[in-house]
C-alpha positions as CSV (number, residue, x, y, z in Angstrom):
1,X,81.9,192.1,73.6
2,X,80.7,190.0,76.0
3,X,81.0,192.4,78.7
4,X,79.4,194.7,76.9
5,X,76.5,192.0,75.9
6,X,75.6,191.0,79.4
7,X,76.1,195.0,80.8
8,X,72.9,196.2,78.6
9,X,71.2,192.7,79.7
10,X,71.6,192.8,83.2
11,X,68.9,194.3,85.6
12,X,69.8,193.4,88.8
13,X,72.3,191.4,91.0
14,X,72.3,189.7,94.3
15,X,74.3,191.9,96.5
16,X,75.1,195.6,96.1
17,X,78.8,196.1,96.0
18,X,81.0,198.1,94.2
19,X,82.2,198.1,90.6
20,X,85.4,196.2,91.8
21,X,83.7,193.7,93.7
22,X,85.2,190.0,93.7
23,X,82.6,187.2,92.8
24,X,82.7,183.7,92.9
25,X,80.5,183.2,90.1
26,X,78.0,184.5,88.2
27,X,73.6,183.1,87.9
28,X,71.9,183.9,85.3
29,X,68.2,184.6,85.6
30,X,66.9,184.0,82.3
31,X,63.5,186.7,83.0
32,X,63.1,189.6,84.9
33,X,63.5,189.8,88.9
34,X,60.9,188.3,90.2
35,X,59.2,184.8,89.5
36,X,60.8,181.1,89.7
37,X,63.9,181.5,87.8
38,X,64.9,184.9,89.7
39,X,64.1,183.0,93.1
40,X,66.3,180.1,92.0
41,X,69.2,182.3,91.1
42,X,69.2,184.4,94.4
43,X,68.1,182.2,96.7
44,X,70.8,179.4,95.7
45,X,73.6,181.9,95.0
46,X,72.9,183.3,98.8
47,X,72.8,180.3,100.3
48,X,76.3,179.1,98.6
49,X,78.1,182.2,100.0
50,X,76.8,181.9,103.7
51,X,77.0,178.2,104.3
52,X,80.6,178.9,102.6
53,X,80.7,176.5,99.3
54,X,81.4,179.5,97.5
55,X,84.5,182.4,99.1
56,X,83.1,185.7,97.1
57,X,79.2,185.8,96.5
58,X,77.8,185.2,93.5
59,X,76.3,187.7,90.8
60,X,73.0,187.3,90.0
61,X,72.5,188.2,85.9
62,X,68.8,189.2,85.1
63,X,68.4,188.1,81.0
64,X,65.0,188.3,80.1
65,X,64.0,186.6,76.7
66,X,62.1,184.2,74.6
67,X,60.9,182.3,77.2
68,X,64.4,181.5,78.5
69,X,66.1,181.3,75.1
70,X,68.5,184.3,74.7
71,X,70.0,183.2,78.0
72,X,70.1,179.9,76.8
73,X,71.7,181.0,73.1
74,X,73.9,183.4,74.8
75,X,75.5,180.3,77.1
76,X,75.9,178.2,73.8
77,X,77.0,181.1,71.4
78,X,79.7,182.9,74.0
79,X,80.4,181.0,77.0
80,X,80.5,177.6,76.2
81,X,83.5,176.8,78.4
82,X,82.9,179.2,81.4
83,X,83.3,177.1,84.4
84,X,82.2,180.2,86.6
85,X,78.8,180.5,85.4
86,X,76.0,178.2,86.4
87,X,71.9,179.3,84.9
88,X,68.5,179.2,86.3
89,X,66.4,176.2,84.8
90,X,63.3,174.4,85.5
91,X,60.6,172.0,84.1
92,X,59.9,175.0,81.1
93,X,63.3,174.7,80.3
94,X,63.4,171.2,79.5
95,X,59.8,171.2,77.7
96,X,60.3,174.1,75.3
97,X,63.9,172.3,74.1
98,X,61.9,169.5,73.9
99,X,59.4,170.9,71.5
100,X,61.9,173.2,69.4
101,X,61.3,176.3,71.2
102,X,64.4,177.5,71.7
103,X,65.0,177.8,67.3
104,X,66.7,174.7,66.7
105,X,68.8,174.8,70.0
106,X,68.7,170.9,71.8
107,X,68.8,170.1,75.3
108,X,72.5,168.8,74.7
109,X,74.5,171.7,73.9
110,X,74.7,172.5,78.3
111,X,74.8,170.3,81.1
112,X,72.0,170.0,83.8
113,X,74.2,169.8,86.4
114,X,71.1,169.3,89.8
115,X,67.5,170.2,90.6
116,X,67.3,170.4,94.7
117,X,63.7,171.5,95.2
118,X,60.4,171.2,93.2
119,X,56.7,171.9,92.9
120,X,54.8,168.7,92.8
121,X,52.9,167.7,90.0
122,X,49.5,166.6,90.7
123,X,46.1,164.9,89.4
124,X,43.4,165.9,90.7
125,X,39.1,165.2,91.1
126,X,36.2,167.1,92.4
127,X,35.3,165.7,95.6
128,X,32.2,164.0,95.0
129,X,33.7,162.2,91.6
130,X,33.3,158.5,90.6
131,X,37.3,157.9,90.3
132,X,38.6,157.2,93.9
133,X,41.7,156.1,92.5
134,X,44.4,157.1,89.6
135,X,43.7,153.3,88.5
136,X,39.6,154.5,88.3
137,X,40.7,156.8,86.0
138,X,43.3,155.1,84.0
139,X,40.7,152.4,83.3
140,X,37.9,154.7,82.8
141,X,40.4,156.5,80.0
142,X,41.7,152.5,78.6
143,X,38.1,151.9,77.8
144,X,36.5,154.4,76.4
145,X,38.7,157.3,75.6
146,X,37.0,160.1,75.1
147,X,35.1,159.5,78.7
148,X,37.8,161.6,80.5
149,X,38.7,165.3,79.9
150,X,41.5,167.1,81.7
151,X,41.7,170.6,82.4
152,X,45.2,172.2,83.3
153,X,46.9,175.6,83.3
154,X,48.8,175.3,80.5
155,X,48.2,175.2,76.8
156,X,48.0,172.2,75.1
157,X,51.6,170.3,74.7
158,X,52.5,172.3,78.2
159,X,53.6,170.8,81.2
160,X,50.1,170.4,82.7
161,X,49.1,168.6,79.3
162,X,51.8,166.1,79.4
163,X,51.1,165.2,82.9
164,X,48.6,162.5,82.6
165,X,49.7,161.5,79.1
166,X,53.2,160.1,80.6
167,X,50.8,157.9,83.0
168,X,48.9,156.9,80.2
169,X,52.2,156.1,78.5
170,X,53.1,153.9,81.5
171,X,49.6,152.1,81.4
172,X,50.3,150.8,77.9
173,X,47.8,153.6,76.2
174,X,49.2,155.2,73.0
175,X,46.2,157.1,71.3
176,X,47.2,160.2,73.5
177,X,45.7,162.6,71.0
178,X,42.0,161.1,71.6
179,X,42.7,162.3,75.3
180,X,40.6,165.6,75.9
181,X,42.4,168.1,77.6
182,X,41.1,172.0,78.5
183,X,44.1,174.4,79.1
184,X,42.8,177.5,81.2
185,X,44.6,180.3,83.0
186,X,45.8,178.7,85.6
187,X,45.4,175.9,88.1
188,X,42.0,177.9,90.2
189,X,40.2,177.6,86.8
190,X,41.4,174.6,85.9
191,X,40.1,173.3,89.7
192,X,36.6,175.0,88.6
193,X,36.1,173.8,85.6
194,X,36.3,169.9,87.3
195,X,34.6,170.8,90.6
196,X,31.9,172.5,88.3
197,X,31.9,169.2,86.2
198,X,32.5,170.4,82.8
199,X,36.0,168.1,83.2
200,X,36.6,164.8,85.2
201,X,39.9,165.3,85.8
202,X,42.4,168.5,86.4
203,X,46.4,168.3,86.0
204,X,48.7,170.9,88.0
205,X,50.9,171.5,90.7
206,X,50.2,171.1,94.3
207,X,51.0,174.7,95.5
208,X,47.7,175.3,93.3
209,X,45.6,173.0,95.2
210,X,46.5,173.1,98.3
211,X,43.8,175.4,99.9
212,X,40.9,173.8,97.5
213,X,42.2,170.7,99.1
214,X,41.6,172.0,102.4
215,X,38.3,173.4,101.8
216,X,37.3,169.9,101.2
217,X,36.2,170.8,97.0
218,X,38.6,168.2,95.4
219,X,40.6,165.3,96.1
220,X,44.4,164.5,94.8
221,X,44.4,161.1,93.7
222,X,48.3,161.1,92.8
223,X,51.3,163.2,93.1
224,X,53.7,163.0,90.7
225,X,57.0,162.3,92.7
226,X,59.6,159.6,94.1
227,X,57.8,159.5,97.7
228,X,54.7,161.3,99.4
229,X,55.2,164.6,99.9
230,X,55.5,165.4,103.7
231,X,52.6,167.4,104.8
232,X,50.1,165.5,102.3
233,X,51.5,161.4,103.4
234,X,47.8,160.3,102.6
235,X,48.3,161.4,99.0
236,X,49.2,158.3,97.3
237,X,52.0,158.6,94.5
238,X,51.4,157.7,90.9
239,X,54.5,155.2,91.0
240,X,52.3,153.2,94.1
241,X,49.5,152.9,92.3
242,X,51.7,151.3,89.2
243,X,52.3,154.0,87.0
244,X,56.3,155.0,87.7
245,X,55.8,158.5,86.6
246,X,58.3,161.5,88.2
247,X,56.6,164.9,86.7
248,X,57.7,168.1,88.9
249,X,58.2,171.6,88.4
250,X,61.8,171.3,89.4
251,X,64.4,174.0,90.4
252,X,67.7,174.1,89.5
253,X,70.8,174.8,87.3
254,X,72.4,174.0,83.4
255,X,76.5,174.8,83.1
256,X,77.9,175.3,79.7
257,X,78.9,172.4,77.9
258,X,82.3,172.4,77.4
259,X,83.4,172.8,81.5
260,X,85.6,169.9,81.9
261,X,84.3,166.6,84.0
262,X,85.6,167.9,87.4
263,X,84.4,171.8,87.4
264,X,81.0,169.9,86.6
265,X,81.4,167.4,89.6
266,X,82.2,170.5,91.6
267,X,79.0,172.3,90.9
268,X,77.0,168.9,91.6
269,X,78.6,169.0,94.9
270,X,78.5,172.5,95.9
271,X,74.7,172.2,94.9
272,X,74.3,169.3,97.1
273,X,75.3,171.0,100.3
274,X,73.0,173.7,99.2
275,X,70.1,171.2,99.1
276,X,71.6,169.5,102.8
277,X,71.8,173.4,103.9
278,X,68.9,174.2,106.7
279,X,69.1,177.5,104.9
280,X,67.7,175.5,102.0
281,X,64.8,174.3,104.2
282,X,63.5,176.9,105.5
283,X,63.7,178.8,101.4
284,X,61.5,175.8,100.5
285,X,59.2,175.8,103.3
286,X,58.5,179.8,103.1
287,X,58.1,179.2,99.2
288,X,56.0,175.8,98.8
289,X,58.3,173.8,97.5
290,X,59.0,169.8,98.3
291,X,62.4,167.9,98.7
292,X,63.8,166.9,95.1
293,X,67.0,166.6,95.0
294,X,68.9,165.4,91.7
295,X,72.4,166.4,91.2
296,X,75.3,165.5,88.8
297,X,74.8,162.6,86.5
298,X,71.3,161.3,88.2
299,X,70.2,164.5,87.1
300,X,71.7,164.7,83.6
301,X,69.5,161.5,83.0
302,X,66.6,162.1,84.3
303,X,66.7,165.3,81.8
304,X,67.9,163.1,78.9
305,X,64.6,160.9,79.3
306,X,62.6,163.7,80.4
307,X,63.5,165.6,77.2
308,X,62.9,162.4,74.9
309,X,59.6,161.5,76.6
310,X,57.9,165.2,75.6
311,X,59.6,165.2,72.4
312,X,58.0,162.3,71.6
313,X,54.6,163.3,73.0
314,X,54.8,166.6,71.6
315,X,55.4,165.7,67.9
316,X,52.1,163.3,68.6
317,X,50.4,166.2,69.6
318,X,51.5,168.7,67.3
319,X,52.8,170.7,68.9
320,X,56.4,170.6,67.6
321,X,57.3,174.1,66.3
């Protein structure tokens, strides 16, 4: 049955051998080719057979659905305990289990076994604003809420949403529903809507700002991640300026649940020389993405507060479903 489930599913795999090819494992892409959890699934599985973590290559498994959730039902429901199969996951993942997306599946019932690459969350101002720092704006926010809106390109509860209220959080403020927030269609009209001055403040990722940022139209006041990220070392981090806040839009992997302690260990690892790889480098460099590398149990908890933290917001928010 389960053969038969993921033959109808599947729409593509990595390499094009025959029907009695040998694979080391199996990725599942949980959307079409094409996109962040396709790359994630080919690019990692490619890169474990030729630096030789893996001795067969690995079958990529296209299973488009629900925003990720019939990949994520069909791990829970049928494979619960197959140490062979590791899925494609990112920030999405973690943020619709958080706010019930996934119909009544939690964030526990797989393990997030690493994350070795990311797109770095940002905040952002119009070059000419008032707020020359992340603290200008927190304080502007503490003392007169409604004084500050945010535009972003997601809806409201989404990633881009969340953003700044998780630095809010950290700056003592808990009346996050008083904080205006615009979601638009994507991060260019999110940047116009600030530079144009109908919003003080924009919230994305820094592969969307990057050549407004070079044209001189707005200024990054924090990135969302451990350190600076190389290529933009006068960007200050929101953790500098006070406000210990990690929000990226990470790549990497869940296994199902019930693998035992060492097959999970063993996917940390083999994930790890993936992220060491100069293979690895260069896929990050030709795709925008920064160094973030989280594997095994680091990774497990920074999903576990991750999770909590939007749950929390989310419910707040209403946006719970």
């Amino acid at each position: 049955m389960k053969k038969t489930l993921l033959g109808a599913i599947a729409t593509s795999a990595l390499f094009a051998f025959s029907g009695t090819a040998s694979y080391a494992a199996e990725c599942i892409a949980p959307a079409n080719p094409g996109g962040g959890w396709d790359f994630t699934c080919r690019q990692i599985g490619k890169i474990l057979y030729d630096i030789d973590a893996v001795d067969s290559p690995v079958q990529v498994t296209n299973m488009p659905g629900a925003g990720g959730g019939l990949a994520y039902n069909h791990v829970v429901t049928e494979r619960a305990d197959d140490a062979d199969l590791i899925i494609a996951a990112s920030s999405a993942t973690t943020t619709r289990l958080a706010q019930n997306a996934y119909a009544g599946m939690t964030a526990d019932q797989v393990r997030f076994v690493g994350a070795i690459g990311a797109d770095p969350g940002i905040i952002a101002v119009a070059a000419d604003s008032e707020y020359q720092s992340l603290n200008d704006l927190v304080d502007a926010i503490l003392a007169e809420p409604g004084s500050v809106a945010f535009a972003g390109g997601s809806a409201v509860g989404g990633f881009d949403h969340l953003k700044p209220l998780m630095v809010l959080k950290e700056a003592g403020f808990t009346d996050i529903g008083s904080v205006k927030y615009i979601g638009v269609d994507g991060g260019a009209d999110a940047i116009t809507q600030t530079v144009g001055g109908f919003t003080q403040a924009m919230t994305g990722d820094m592969s969307e700002v990057v050549s407004f940022l070079e044209n001189g139209d707005i200024r990054v006041i924090a990135v969302l991640t451990d350190e600076r990220v190389p290529g933009f070392d006068d960007i200050p981090t929101a953790t500098e300026q006070g406000y210990p806040v990690v929000a990226v839009n990470w790549r990497g992997l869940y296994v199902p649940k019930d693998i035992s302690d060492a097959q999970f260990d063993e996917w940390a690892g083999k994930l790890q020389q993936v992220a060491d790889s100069p293979e690895w480098a260069q896929a990050m460099a030709d795709n925008g993405l920064a160094p973030f590398t989280k594997v095994g149990g680091d990774f497990q908890s920074y999903v576990d507060g991750l999770v909590s933290d939007i749950a929390s917001m989310s419910a707040e928010l209403g946006v719970t479903q």
